[in-house]
C-alpha positions in Angstrom: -20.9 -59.4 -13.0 -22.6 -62.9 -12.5 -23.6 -65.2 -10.2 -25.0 -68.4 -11.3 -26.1 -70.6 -8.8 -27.2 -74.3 -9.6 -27.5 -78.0 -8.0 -30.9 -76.9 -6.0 -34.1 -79.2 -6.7 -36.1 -81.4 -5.0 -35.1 -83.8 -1.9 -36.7 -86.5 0.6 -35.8 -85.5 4.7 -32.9 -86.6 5.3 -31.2 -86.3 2.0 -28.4 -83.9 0.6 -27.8 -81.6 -1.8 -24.6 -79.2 -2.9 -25.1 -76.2 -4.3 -22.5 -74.4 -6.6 -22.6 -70.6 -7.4 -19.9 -70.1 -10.1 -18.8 -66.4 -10.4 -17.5 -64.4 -13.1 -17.0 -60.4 -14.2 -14.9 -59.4 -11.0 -11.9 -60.4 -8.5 -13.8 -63.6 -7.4 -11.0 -64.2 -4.5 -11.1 -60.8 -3.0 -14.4 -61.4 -2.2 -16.2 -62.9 0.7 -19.1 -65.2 -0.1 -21.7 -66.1 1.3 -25.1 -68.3 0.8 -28.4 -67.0 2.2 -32.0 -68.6 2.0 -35.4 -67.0 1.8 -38.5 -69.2 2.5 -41.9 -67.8 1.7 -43.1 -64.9 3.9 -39.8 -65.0 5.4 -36.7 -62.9 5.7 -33.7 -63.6 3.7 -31.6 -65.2 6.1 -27.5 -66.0 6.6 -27.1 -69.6 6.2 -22.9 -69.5 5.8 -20.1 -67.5 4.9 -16.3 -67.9 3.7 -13.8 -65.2 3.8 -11.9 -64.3 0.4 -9.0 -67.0 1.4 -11.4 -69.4 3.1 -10.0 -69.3 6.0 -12.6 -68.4 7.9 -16.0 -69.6 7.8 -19.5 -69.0 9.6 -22.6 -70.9 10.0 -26.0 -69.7 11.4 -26.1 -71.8 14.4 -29.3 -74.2 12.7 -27.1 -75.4 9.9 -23.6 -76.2 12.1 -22.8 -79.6 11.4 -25.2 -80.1 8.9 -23.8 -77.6 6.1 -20.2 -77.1 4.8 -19.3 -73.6 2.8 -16.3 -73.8 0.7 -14.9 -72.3 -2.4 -12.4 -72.8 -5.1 -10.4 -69.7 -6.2 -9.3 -71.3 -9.1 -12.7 -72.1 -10.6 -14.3 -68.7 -8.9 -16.8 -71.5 -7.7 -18.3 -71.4 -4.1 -20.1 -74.6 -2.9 -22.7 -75.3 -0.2 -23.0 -79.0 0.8 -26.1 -79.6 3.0 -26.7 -82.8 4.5 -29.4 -84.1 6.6 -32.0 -81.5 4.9 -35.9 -81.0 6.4 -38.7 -79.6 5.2 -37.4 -76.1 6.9 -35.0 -75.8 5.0 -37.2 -75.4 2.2 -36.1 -72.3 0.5 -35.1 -70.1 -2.1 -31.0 -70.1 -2.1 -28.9 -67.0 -2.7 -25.1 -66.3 -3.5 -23.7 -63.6 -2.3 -20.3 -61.5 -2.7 -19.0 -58.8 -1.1 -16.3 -56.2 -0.3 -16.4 -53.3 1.9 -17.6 -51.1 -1.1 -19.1 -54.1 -3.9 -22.4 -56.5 -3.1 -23.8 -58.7 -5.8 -26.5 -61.1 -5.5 -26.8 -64.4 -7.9 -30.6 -65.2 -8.9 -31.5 -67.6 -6.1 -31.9 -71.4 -6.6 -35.0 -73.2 -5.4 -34.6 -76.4 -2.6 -37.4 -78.2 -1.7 -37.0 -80.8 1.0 -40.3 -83.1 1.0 -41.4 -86.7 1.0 
């Protein structure tokens, strides 16, 4: 099982970035998947999630309108497209999928927002 998650780096306020976590070594579409964030001496938290059909999507309420979750069954690809970044959402960025019984974490990929 893999999760590699890429497209994090260094932005100015205001900018964007998309993130990509591409999956591989199980069912990629009967899972739901989620991206998370951990900035230092924080907790991990939920930034979005997308059910296993993306039909249904969730954003933690600081990241509505600013973020978009999606994902692309056929390329077992899940994408986050944030917009209109700030220094808080300086973080470390995690993919996530899960089932009931399965939970796999990719290795996190760094975002810096700073001028």
């Amino acid at each position: 099982v893999q999760l590699v998650e890429s497209g994090g780096g260094l932005v100015q306020p205001g900018g964007s970035l998309r993130l990509s976590c591409a999956a591989s070594g199980f069912t990629f579409s009967r899972y739901v998947m989620s991206w998370y964030r951990q900035a230092p001496e924080k907790e991990r938290e939920l930034v979005a999630g997308i059910s296993n059909s993306g039909g249904d999507i969730n954003y933690a309420d600081s990241m509505k309108g600013r973020f978009t979750i999606s994902r692309d069954n056929g390329k077992n690809t899940v994408y986050l497209q944030m917009n209109s970044l700030q220094p808080d959402d300086t973080a470390v960025y995690y993919c996530n999928a899960r089932t009931l019984k399965r939970d796999y974490w990719g290795q996190g990929t760094q975002v810096t927002v700073s001028s």
